[in-house]
N, C-alpha and C positions, 0 to 999 in steps of 0.2 A: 527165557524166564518170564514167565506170566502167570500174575497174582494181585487180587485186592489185601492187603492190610489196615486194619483197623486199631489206630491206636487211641485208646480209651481214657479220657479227660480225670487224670489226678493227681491231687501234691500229696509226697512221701515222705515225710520227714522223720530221721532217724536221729533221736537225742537220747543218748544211754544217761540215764540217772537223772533226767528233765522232762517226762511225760505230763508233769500239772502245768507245768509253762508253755509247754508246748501244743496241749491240747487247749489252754486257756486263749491262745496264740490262732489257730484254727477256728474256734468258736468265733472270735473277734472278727476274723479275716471274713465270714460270713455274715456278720453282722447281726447274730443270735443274739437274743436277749432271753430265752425260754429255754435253759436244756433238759432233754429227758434223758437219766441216766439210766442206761439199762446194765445191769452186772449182775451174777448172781452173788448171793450174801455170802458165799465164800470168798467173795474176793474184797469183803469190804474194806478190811487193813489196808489194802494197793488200792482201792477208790476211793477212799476219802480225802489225799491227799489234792485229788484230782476234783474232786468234788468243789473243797475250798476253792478253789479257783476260777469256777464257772456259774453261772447264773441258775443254779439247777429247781428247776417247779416241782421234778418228780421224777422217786427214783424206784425202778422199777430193776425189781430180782426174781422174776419167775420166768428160768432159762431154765427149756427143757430139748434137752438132744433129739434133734430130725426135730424140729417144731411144728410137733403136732396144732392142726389150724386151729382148736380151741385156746390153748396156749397164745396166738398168734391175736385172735380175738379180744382175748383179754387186753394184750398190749397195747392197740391200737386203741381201743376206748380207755387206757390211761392217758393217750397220746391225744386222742380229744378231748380228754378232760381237763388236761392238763391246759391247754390252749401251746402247746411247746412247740419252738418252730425250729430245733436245732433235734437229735438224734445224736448221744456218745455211747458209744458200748464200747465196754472193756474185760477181755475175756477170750475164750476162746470160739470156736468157728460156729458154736448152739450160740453163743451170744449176739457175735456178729449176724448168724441168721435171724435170728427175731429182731436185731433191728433191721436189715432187709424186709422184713414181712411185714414192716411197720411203715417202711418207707415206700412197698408194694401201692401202697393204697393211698397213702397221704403224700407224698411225694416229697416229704421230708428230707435233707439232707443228715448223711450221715458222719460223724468222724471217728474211726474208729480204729482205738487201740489195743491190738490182739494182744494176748498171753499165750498161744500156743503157735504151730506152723502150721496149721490149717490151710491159710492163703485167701479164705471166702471175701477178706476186706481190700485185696486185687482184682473181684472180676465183680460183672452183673450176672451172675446167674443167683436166682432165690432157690428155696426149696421147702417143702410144706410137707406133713404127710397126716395122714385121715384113713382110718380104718386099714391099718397094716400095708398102705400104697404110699411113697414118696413121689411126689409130683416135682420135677424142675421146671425154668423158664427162665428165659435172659429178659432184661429188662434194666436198661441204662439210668431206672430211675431209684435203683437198691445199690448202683456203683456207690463206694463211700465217697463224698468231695474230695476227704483228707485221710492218709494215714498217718499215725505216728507210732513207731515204734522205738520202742527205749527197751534195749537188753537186761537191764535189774529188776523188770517187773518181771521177766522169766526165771530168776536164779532160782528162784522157790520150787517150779517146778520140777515133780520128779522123774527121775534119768528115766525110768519106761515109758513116761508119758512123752518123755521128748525123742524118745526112738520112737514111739508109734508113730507119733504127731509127724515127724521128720519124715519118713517113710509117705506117711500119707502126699506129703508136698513131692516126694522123688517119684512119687506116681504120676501127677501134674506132668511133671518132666514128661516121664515116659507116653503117656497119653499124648500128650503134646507133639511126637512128634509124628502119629500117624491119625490124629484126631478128625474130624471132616471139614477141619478148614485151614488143618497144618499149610503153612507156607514156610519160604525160607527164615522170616524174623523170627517167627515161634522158633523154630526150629534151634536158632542162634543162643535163644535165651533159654532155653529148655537144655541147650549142654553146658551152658554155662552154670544153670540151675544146679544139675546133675553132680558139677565137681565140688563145687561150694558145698551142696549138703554132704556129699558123702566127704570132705574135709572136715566141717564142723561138726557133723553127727558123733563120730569117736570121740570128739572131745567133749561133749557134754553129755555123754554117757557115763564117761569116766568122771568128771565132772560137773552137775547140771549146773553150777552157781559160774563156771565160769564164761565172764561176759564175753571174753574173744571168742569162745567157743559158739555161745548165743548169737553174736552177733553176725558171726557165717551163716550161722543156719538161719535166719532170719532173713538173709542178703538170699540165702538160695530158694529160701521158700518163697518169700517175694517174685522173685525172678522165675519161678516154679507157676504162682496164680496168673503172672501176665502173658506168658508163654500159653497156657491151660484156657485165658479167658479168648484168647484169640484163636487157638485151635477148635476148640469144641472139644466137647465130651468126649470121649473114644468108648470101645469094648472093655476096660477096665473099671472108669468111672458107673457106667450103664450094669456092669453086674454089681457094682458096692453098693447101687443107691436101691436098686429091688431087693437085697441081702438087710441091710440096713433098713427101709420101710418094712420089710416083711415080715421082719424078726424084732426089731428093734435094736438092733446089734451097736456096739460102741462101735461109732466111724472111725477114728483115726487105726484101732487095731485091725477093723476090719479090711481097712487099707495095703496095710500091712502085712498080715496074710496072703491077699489075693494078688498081690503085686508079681510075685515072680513068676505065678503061674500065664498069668496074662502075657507076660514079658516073654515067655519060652514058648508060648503058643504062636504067637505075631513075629517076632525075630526074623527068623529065616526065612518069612516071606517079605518083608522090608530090608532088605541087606544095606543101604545104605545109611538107615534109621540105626539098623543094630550095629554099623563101625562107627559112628559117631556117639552112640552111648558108650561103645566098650571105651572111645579113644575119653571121654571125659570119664569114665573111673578108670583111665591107666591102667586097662585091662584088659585079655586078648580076645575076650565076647561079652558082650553087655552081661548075659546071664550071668558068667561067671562073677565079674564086677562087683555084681548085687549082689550075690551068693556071700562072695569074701565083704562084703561090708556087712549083710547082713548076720556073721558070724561072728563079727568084731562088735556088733551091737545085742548079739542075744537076742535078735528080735521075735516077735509075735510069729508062731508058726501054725497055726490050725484055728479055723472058724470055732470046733467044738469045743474050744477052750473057753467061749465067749457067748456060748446061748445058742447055739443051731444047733437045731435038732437036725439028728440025718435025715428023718423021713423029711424036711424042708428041703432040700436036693431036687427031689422029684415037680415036687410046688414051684421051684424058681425058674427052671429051665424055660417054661412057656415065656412068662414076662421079661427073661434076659434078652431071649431070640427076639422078641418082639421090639427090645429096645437096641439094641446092639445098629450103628452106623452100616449104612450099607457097603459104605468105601472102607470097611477092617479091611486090611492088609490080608489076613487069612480067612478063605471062608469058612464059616460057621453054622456047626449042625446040633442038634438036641443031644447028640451023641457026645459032642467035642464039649460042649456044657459041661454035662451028665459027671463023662471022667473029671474037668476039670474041675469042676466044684468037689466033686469024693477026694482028691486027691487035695486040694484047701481045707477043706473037714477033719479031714483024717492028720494033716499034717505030712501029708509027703513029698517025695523030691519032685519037682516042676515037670513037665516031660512034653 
């Protein structure tokens, strides 16, 4: 057994129904006196509580999905103008990214309280995107210091939004464990990841307000970014982020689409990848696992449900191959794209 691991400097604090205390609690521990609040104005009901609490100079709501670099721009000359030396966003994974893109440059610390299962406020990688391309990068200085998560600021959330979102994070999982820098710890957390969400995911489908439900999928999605920040990106990730820059596609659904297909392609050249996802969904092949969870969730099943155009097919192939890890488990040709993307599009069975 030979591997470096790299474990990533942060506090996680999980307070259900305590997120202004707790985030007032973090601001403190940093020694902030300046916070910029970034949220977007839908979420102002769930930020004001949090608001009272913190020293805030300036609060900033223009969250836009794949933050686009003028978006990003904006921010950061609020962030100087402000004179702010602290960074809270509260939101989901567009939110958490613009305070990333803020912290990209100013080297700000972040604290940050999701609303969805994204996971972006677990790892350093940022993400920008400028004339229809998403650009990534790691950079240990967009890590948040602090997370806090409190399950009541998700009850509101709707059950699709939490099957996509959820899904998205069971990606992480699966990325995770053939990623280009999988080792064994990923590995560990990535199935631990795996059983968590697909136990909480059914129950807050069925239910989104309920907190025990919230609060697995929260544990799995967590355990989902830390797994995902130490592995690296994989063939999954790599076609959602040229899909999503290219089109401008909602991520978490587009996640969730692409997921099984990626999963049925890679499996059977990883065998001991695909008995350790099947053994954490209690299942006798990983595909099947997801298949049967994601039937119990209704999930998201075709790109063209969501703005891609077919002729975009032919457009993405180039930039996937070009992004796509050299260590995929399976090799990978314009052809094996071509089908697997028509076969996302169209909505058909994985193959």
């Amino acid at each position: 057994m030979e591997f470096i691991h790299e474990t990533l400097p942060q506090r996680v604090v999980f307070a259900p129904g305590g997120a202004a205390g707790a985030v007032a609690g973090e601001v403190a521990a940093l020694g902030a006196r300046k916070a910029m609040l970034i949220a977007s104005d839908r979420e102002a009901a769930l930020v004001d509580p949090i608001a009272r609490e913190i020293p805030v100079v300036v609060r900033h709501d223009e969250v836009v999905m794949h933050v686009p670099v003028e978006v990003a721009r904006r921010a950061r000359d609020a962030a100087a103008a402000s004179g702010a030396d602290v960074l809270v966003s509260v939101g989901g994974g567009s939110t958490t990214g613009l305070a990333k893109a803020v912290a990209l440059t100013t080297r700000l610390p972040i604290v940050a309280v999701p609303r969805t299962y994204a996971g972006s406020e677990a790892t350093n990688v940022w993400g920008l995107t400028e004339g229809g391309t998403k650009t990534t990068g790691v950079d240990d200085a967009v890590l948040p210091r602090s997370i806090v998560y409190d399950a009541v600021l998700l009850t509101g959330l709707p059950g699709e939004l939490s099957v996509a979102s959820g899904l998205n994070a069971m990606a992480h999982c699966v990325d995770s464990f053939w990623g280009p820098r999988a080792d064994p710890i990923d590995r560990v957390l990535a199935g631990e990841g795996v059983r968590a969400l697909a136990a909480g995911l059914p129950v807050v489908a069925g239910d989104p307000a309920s907190t025990p439900g919230i609060e697995q999928t929260l544990y799995g999605a967590y355990l989902a970014a830390v797994s995902f920040a130490g592995a690296g990106s994989g063939m999954h990730h790599k076609i959602c982020h040229v899909l999503g820059g290219m089109f401008n596609l909602p991520h978490a659904q587009t996640h969730a689409v692409v997921l099984p297909h990626v999963l049925a392609f890679n499996a059977p050249h990883a065998p001991a990848a695909e008995q350790r996802i099947a053994q954490a969904f209690g299942s006798t092949t990983a595909s099947a696992g997801l298949a049967a969870l994601r039937a119990r969730l209704n999930a998201p099943k075709a790109l063209r449900d969501y703005g891609m155009p077919e002729d975009g097919i032919a457009k993405a192939v180039a930039p996937i191959l070009a992004a796509i890890p050299a260590g995929n488990p399976a090799p990978v040709t314009g052809d094996d794209i071509t089908a697997l993307l028509h076969a996302a599009w169209e909505g058909g069975a994985p193959s």
